[in-house]
C-alpha positions as CSV (number, residue, x, y, z in Angstrom):
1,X,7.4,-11.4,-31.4
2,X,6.6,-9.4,-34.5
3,X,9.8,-7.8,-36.3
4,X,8.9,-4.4,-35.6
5,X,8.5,-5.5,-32.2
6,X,12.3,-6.4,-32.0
7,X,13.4,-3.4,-34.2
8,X,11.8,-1.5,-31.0
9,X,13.5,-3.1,-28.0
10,X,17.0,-3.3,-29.7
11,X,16.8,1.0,-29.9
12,X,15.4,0.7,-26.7
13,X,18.5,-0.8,-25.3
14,X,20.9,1.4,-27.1
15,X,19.2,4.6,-26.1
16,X,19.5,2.7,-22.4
17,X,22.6,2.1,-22.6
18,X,23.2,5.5,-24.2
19,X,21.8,7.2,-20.8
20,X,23.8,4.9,-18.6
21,X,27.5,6.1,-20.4
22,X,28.3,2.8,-21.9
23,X,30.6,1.8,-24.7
24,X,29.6,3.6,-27.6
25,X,30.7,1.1,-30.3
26,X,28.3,-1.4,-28.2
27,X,25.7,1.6,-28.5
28,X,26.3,1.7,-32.3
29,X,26.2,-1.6,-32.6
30,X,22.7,-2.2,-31.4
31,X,21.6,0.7,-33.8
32,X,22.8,-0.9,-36.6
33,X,21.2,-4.2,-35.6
34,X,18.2,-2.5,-35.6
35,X,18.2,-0.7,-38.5
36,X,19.1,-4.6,-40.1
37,X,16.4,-6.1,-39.2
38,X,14.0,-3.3,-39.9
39,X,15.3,-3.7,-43.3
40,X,14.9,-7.3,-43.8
41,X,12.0,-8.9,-46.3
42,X,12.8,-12.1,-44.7
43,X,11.1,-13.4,-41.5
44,X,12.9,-13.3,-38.9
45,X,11.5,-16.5,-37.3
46,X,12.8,-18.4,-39.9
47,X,16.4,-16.6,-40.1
48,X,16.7,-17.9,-36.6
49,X,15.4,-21.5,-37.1
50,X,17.9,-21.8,-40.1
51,X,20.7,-20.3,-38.1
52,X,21.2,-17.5,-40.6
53,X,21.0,-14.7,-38.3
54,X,24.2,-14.2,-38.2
55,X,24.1,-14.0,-42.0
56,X,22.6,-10.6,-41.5
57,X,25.1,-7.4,-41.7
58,X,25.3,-5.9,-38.3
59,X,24.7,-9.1,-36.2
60,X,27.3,-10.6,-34.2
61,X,27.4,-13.4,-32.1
62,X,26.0,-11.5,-29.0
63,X,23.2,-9.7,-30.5
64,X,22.2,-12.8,-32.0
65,X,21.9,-14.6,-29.1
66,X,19.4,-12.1,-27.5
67,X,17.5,-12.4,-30.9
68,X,17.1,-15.4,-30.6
69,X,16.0,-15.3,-27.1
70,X,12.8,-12.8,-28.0
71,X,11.8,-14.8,-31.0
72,X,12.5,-18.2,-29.0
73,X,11.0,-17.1,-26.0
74,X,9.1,-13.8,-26.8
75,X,11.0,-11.6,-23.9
76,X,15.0,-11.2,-23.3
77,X,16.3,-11.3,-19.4
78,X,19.0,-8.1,-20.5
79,X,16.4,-5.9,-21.8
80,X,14.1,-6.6,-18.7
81,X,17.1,-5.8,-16.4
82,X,18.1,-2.8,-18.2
83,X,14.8,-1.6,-18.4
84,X,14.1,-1.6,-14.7
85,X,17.5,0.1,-14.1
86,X,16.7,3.1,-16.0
87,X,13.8,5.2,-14.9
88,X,11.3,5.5,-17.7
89,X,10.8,9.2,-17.8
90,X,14.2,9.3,-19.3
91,X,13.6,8.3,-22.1
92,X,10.7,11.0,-23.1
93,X,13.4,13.5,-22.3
94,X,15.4,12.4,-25.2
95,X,12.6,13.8,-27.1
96,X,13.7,17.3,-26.1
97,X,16.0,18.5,-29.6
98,X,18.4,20.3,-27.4
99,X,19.0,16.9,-24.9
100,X,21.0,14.2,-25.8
101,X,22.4,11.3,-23.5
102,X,25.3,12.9,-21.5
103,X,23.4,15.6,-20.6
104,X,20.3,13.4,-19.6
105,X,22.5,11.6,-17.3
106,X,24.1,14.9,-15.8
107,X,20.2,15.9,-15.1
108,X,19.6,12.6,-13.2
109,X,22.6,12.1,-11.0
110,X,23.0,16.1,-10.3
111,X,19.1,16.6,-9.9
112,X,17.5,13.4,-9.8
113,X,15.4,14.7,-12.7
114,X,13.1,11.5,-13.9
115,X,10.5,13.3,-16.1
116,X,9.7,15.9,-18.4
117,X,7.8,17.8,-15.8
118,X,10.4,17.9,-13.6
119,X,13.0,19.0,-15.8
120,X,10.6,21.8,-16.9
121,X,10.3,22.7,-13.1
122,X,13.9,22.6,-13.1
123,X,14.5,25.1,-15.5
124,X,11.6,27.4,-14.0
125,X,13.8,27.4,-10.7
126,X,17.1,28.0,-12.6
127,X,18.4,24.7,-11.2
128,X,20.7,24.0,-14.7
129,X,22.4,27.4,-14.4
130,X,25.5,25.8,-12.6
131,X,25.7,22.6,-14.4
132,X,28.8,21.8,-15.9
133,X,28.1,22.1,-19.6
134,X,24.9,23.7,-19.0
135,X,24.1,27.5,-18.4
136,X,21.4,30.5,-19.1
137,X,21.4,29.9,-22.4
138,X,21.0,26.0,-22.7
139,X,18.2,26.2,-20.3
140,X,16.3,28.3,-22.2
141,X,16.7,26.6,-25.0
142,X,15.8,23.3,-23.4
143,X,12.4,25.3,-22.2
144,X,11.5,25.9,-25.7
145,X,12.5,22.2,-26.4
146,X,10.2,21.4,-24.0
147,X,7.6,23.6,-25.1
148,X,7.7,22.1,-28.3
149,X,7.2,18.5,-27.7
150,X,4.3,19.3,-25.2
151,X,2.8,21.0,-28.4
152,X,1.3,17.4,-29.0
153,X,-0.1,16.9,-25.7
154,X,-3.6,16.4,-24.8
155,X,-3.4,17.6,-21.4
156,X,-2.2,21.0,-20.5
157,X,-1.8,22.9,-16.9
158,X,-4.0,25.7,-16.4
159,X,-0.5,28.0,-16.0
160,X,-0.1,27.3,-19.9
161,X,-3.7,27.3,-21.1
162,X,-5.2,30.5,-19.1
163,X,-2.6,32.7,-20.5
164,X,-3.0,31.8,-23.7
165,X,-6.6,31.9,-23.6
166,X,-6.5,35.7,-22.4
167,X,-4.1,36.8,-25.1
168,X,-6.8,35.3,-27.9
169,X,-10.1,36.7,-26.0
170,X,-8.4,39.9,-26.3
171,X,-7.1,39.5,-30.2
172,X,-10.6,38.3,-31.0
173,X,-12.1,41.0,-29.1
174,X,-10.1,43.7,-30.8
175,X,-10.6,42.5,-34.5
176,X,-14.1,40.7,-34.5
177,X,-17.1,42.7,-35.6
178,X,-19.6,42.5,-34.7
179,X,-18.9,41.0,-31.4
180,X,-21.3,41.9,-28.2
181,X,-20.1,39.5,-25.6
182,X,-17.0,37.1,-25.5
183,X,-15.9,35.3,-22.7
184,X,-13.9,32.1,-21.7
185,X,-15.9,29.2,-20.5
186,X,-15.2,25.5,-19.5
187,X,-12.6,23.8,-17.2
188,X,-10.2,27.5,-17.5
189,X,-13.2,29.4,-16.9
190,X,-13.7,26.8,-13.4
191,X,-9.8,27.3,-13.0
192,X,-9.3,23.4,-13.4
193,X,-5.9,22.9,-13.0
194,X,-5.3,20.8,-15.8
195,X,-7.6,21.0,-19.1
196,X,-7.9,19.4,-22.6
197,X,-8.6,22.7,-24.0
198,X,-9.6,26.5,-24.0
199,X,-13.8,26.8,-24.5
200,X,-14.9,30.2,-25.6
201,X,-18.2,31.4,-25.8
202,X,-19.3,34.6,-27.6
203,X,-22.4,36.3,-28.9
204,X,-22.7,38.0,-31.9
205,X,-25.7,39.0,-34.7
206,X,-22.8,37.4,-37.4
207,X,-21.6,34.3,-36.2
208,X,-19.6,33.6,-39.2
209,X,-18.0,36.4,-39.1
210,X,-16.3,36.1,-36.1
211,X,-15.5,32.7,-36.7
212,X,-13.5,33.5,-40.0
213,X,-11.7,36.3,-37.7
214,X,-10.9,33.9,-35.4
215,X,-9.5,31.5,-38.1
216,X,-7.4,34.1,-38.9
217,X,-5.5,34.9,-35.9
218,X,-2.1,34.6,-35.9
219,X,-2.4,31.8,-32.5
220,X,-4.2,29.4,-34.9
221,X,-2.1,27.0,-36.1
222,X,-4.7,24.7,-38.0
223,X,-8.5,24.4,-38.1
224,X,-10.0,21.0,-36.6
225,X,-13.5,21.5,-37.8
226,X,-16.0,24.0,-38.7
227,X,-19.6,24.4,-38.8
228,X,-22.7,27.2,-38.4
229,X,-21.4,28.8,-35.3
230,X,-18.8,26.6,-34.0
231,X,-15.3,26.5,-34.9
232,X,-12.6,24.0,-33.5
233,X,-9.0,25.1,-34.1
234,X,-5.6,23.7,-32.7
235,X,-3.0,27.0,-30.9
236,X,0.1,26.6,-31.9
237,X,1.2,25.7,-28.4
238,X,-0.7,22.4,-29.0
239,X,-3.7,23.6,-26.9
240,X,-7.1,22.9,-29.1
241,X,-9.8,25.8,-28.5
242,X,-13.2,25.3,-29.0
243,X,-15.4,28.3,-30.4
244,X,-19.1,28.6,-30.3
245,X,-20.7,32.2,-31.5
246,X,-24.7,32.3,-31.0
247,X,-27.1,34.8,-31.0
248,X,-26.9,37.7,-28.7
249,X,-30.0,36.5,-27.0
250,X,-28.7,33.2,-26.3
251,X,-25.3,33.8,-25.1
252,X,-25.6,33.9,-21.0
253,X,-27.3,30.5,-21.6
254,X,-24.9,28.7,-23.7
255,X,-22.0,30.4,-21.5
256,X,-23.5,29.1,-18.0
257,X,-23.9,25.5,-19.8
258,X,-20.5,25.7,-21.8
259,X,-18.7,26.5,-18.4
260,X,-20.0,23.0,-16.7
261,X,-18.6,20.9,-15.0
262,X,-20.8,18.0,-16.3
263,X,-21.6,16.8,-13.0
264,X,-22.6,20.0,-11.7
265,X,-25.1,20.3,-14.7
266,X,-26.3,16.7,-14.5
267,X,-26.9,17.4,-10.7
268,X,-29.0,20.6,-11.2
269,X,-30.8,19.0,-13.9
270,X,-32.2,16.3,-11.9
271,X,-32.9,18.9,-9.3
272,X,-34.8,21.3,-11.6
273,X,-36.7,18.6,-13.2
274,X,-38.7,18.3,-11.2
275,X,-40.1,22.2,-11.5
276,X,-40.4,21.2,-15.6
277,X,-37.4,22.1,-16.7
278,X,-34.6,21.2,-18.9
279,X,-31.4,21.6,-19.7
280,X,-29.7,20.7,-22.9
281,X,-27.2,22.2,-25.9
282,X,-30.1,24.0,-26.9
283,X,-31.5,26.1,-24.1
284,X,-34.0,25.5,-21.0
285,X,-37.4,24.0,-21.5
286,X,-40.2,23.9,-19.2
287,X,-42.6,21.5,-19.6
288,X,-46.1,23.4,-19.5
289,X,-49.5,21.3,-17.8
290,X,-50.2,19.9,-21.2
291,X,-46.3,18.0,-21.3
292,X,-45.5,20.1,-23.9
293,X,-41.5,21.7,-24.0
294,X,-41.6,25.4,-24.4
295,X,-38.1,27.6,-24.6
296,X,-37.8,28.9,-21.4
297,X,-37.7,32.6,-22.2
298,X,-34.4,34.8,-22.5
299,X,-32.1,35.3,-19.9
300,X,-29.6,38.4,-20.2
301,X,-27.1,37.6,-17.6
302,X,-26.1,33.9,-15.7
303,X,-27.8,35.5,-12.7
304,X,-30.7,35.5,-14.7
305,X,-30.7,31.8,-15.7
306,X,-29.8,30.8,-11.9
307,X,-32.8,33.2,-11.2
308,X,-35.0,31.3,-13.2
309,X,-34.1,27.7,-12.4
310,X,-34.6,29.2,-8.4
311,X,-31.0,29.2,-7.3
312,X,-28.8,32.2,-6.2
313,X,-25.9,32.8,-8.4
314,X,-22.8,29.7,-8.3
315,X,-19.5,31.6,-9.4
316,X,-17.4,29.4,-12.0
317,X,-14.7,28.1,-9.8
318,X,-17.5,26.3,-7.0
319,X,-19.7,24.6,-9.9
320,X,-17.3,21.7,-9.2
321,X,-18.9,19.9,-6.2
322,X,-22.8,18.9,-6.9
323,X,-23.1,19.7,-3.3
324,X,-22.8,23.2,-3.7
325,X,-26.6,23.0,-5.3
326,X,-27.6,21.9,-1.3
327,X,-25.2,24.7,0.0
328,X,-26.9,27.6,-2.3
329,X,-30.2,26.5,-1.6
330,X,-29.8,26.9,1.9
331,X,-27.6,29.9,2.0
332,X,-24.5,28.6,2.6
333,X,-23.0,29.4,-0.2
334,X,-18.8,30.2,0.6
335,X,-17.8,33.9,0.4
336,X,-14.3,32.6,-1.1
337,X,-10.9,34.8,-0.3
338,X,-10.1,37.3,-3.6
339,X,-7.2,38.4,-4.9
340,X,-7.3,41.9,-3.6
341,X,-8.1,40.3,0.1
342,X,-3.7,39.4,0.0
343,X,-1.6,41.8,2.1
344,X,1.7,40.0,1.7
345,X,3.8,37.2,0.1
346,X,5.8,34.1,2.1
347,X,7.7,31.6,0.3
348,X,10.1,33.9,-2.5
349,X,13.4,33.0,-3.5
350,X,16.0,34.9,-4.6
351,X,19.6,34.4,-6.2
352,X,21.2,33.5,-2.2
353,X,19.5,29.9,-3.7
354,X,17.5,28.8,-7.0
355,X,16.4,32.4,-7.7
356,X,17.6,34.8,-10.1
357,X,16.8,38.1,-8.8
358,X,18.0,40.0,-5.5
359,X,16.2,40.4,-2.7
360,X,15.7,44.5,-3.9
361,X,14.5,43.2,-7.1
362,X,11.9,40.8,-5.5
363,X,10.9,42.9,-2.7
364,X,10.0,46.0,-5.0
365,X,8.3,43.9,-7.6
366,X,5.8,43.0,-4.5
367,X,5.7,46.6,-3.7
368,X,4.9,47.3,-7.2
369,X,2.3,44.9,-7.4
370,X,0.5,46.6,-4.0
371,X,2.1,43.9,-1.3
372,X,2.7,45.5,2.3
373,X,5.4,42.6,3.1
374,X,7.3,39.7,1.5
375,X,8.7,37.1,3.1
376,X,12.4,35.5,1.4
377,X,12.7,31.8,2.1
378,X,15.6,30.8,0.1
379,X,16.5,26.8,0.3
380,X,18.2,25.4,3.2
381,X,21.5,23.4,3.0
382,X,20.4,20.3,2.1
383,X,19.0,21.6,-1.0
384,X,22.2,21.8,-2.6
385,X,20.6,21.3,-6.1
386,X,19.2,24.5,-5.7
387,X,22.1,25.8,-3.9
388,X,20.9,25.8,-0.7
389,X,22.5,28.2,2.4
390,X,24.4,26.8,4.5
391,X,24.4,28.5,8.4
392,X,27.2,31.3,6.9
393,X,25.5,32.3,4.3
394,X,22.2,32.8,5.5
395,X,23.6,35.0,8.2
396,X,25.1,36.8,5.1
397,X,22.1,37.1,3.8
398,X,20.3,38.5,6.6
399,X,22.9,41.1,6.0
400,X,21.7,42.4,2.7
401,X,18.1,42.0,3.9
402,X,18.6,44.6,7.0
403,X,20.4,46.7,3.8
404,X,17.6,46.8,1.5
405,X,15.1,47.3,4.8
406,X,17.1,50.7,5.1
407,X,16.8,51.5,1.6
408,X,13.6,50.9,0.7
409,X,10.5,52.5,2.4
410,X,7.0,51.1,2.2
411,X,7.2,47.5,2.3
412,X,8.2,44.9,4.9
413,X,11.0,42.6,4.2
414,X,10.7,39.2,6.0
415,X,13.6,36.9,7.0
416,X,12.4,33.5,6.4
417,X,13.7,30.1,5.1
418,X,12.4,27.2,3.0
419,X,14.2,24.5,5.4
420,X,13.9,21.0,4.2
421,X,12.1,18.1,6.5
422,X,15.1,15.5,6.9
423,X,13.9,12.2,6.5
424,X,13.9,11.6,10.4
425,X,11.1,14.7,11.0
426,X,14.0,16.9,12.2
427,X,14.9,20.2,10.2
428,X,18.0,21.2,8.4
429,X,18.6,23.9,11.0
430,X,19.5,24.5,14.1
431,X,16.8,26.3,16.4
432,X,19.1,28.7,17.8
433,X,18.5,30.0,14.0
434,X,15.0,28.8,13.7
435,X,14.5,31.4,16.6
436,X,15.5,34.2,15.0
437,X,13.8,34.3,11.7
438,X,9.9,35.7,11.3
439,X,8.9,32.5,9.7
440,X,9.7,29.1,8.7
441,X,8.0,27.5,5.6
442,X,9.4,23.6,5.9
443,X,8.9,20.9,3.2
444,X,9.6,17.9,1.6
445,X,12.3,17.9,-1.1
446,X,13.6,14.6,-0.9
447,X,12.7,11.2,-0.2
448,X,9.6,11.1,-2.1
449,X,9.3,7.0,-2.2
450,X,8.5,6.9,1.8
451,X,5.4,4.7,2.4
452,X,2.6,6.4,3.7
453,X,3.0,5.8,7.5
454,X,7.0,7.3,7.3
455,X,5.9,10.1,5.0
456,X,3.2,11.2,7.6
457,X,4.7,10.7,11.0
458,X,8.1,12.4,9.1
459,X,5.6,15.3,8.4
460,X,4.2,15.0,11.8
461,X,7.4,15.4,13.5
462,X,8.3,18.4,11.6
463,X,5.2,20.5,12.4
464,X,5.6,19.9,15.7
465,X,8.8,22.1,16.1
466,X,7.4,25.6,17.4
467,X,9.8,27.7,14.9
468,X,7.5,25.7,11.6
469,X,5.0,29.0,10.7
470,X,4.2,27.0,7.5
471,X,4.1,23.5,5.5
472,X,5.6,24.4,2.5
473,X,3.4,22.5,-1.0
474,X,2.3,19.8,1.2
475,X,1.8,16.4,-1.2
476,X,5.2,17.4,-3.1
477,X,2.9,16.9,-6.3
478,X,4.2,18.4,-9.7
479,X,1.1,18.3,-12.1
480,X,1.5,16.2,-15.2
481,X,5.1,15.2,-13.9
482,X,5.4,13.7,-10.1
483,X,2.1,12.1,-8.2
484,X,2.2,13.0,-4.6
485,X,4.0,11.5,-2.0
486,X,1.8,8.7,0.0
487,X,0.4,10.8,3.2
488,X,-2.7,10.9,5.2
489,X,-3.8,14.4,4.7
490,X,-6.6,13.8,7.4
491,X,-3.9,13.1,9.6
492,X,-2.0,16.0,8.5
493,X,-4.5,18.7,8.6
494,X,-5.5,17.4,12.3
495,X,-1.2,17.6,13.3
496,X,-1.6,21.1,11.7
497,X,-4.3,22.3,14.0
498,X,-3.0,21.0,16.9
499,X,0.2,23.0,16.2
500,X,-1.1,26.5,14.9
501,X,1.0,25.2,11.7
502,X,-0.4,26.9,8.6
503,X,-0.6,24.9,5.0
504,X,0.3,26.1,2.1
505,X,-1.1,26.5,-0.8
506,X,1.7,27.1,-3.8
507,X,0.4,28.7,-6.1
508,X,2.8,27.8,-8.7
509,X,0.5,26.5,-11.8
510,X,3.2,23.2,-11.7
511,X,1.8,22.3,-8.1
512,X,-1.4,24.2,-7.1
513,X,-0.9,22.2,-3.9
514,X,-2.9,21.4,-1.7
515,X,-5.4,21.2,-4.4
516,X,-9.0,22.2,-3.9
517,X,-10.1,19.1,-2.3
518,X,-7.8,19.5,0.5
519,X,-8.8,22.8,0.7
520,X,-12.5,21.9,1.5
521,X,-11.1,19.1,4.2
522,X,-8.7,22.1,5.9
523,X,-11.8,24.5,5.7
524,X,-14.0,21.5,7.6
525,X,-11.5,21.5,10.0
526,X,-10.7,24.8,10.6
527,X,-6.8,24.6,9.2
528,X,-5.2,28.2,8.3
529,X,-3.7,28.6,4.9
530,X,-1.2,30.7,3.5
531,X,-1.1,31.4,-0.1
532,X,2.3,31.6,-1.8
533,X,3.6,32.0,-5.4
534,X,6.6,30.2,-4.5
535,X,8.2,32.7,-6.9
536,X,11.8,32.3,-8.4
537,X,11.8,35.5,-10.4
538,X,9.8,38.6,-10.2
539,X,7.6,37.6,-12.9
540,X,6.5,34.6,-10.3
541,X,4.7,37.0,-8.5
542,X,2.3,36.9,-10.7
543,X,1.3,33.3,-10.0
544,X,-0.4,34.5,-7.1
545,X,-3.9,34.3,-9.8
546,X,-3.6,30.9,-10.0
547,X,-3.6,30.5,-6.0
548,X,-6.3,32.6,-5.5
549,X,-8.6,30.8,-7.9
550,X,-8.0,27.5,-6.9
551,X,-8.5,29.0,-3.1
552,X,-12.0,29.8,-4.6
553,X,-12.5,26.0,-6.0
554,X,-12.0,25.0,-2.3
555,X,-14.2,27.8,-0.9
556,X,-11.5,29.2,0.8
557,X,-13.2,32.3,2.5
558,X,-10.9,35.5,3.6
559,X,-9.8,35.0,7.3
560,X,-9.1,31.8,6.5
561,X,-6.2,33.1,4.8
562,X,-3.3,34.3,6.8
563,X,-1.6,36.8,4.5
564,X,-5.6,39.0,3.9
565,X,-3.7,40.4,7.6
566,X,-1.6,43.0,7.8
567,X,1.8,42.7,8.4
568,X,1.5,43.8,12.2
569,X,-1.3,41.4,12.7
570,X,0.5,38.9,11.1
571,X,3.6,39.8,13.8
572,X,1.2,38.9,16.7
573,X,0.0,35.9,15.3
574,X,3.8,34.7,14.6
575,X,4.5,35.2,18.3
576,X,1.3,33.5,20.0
577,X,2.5,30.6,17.7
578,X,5.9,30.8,19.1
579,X,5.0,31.1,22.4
């Protein structure tokens, strides 16, 4: 047991103890014992074998005791327990500047927040708001807290690296000259859902130029390496991007092989190998009668290089799957759903819950942004973190909906409810209610821990109530913060069928679930699937893009999307389900 090693589990235990609201002179005093023996020239080996521990300012007897049991023993039985009664994600939020113990614990036994993730979720659904000791302004200031020590991260969601990646194509576009063609490549290109970093392709007569413009803009926080036409360069959200400027002539090249994914390209390779060709860093080479490697000659689009190696043209988003090589070459390729397919939004929430805006406000930022109907499912009463209705309020509720239906023309305003599946299956309403609303999105919120038999038939049980329109995020997954619950989609996606239940995808960049994978298995099995932003403000909305492209990754086509009908389609269909 080295001595830094003990310096490290003594602030361990008072940060521990620190979250759990003990004594706070028995929290100082394991500081102070650990700022001691960092201190120390001495060995501490030999402090204990002489007995002189106790020698030491800021050791008394009971510290020295459990000193002496990590150098005697190399572990200590009360750092063990009080490690596995305090869950580990705790500890990274002390990280946050604005966090400190009390508030920590608050989080956990209010929220059951365990993880940065989830407090970041937290704050996205305005779940701190009505915390005591909390409010608008601490959340937000715990966001940018947040923000801050992701800046270090090597993983990032799409929902933080897209955005970003837009606002500098369009910078670098505006001040780079000469610039022909620019465009973002990689896993955001693919819309990956999480990505190490932001690859950007662009063509140009001066590559240098653009690269010292790019150095330049005000997003770059520090260069990572340069050389002849690439640049490396670290965002000042954290998020490295990675800059490679050729020739004008060899730009839809290096952009069809800088988008990837490797095992797409190493599976057309070995396909097109054997017509001569190859593909590497540097271009396509065919290999002439002779076995000599000639340049393949220019290509001016990607169509053009898919042309040449004798496929038809793979968008970004389905050059995930090798199999999709098979699939093009036969003419199968998936005619996946687009954004401007969507008629109408399920699964907003408004301020009756964990939302901040009204139902007006949400329902004419959909009309705004062309929706013919939205659906409000605010949280049912079991969600009382996120201030779920109880049966008197919704009923309240439904009484500023039919208001705003009066007052505003042109857009459909659905009664719904996001109603929590109980641990037992059942729902947290009664069906006399369930009856009488246009649709039910029903989901996990609780209980995550279930093995994977209770998880499904709990799942199981829910769908097969004939009010459930849609199962709401479907693993429970928050990316880079909560793995899914243990569940047998297979079994799922058959219970779904069976029942004319929908799945959801939320499109929320924190859960993108299901994810594309499970979209191919609901597409094999011909499962419906709604697409929903899952929105909390009006500015959620907007998440919608991330939906639709990872629809795309699973080759989601257009009617297999419930909202691409219109809203008196959609009616009919709600009713045969019913019946």
């Amino acid at each position: 047991m080295t001595q830094q090693e003990i310096v490290s589990i003594l602030n361990f235990i008072a940060a521990a103890l620190e979250l759990k609201g003990e004594n706070p002179f028995k929290i100082k005093a394991y500081r102070r014992a650990a700022q001691s023996i960092s201190a120390l020239t001495t060995d501490v080996a030999s402090l204990v074998e002489a007995g002189e521990l106790r020698n030491i300012e800021g050791i008394g007897e009971a510290i020295e005791k459990k000193i002496t049991e990590l150098v005697k023993t190399g572990r200590l039985e009360y750092y063990e327990k009080l490690k596995a009664s305090v869950p580990e994600g705790l500890f990274e939020l002390l990280k946050v500047p604005q966090l400190g113990p009390k508030k920590i614990k608050i989080l956990h036994e209010k929220l059951g927040i365990t993880t940065l993730g989830e407090l970041e979720y937290a704050c996205y659904e305005n779940r701190l708001l009505e915390l005591p000791g909390f409010g608008k302004k601490t959340q937000q200031a715990i966001l940018e807290g947040i923000r801050f020590v992701k800046s270090s991260s090597d993983q990032f969601r799409l929902g933080e690296a897209l955005p970003a990646a837009l606002e500098l194509t369009k910078l670098l576009g505006d001040r780079a000259a000469p610039l022909r063609q620019l465009s973002l490549a990689g896993g955001v290109r693919r819309w990956k859902e999480v990505v190490r970093d932001i690859d950007l392709v662009a063509g140009s007569p001066e590559p240098e130029r653009v690269i010292e413009v790019f150095t330049q803009l005000p997003q770059v926080r520090e260069v990572l390496s340069r050389e002849p036409g690439r640049c490396v360069a670290r965002l000042a959200n954290g998020i490295p991007v990675d800059l490679n400027v050729v020739g004008e002539e060899m730009y839809a090249y290096f952009l069809f092989y800088g988008t990837g994914s490797k095992n797409f390209l190493k599976a057309l390779e070995e396909k097109v190998s054997k017509d001569g060709y190859t593909l590497s860093d540097r271009g396509i080479f065919k290999r002439t009668p002779r076995g000599e490697r000639n340049l393949a000659p220019t290509c001016q689009s990607e169509e053009e290089v898919f042309r040449l190696l004798g496929l038809p043209y793979i968008p970004p988003e389905l050059r995930e799957d090798p199999a999709v090589l098979t699939a093009a070459q036969e003419g199968r390729l998936p005619s996946p759903v687009e954004g401007k397919d969507i008629k109408g939004l399920l699964h907003v929430h408004t301020h009756w819950s964990d939302g901040v805006a009204t139902v007006r406000e949400m329902a004419k930022a959909a009309q705004d942004r062309g929706y013919e109907y939205v659906g409000i499912s605010d949280h049912s009463k079991s969600a009382f973190y996120a201030n779920g209705l109880n049966e008197e309020r919704l009923l309240k509720q439904w009484e500023e909906i039919d208001r705003v239906r009066k007052e505003l023309k042109g857009i459909e305003i659905l009664k719904g409810m996001e109603v929590d599946i109980l641990a037992d299956g059942s729902l947290d309403l009664e069906d006399a209610l369930l009856a009488q609303l246009d649709f039910v999105v029903a989901s996990v919120h609780s209980r995550f821990k279930m093995n994977r038999e209770e998880m499904t038939r709990r799942i199981l049980k829910a769908m097969e109530n004939p009010h459930v329109t849609v199962l709401g995020h479907p693993t429970g997954r928050l990316i880079l913060s909560r793995e899914p619950y243990q569940v047998d989609m297979e079994a799922l996606l058959e219970g779904a069928r069976e029942n004319n239940v929908a799945m959801e995808l939320n499109a929320h960049p924190h859960r993108l679930d299901l994810n594309w994978l499970h979209l191919k298995m609901a597409m094999e099995r011909g499962v419906r699937i709604f697409i929903n932003p899952d929105a909390h403000n009006v500015e959620g909305l907007g998440d919608m893009v991330y939906g639709i492209g990872t629809a795309r990754r699973g080759g989601v086509a257009e009617d297999a999307v419930l909202n691409t009908l219109r809203w008196d389609e959609l009616k009919e269909r709600f009713k045969k389900i019913k019946v």
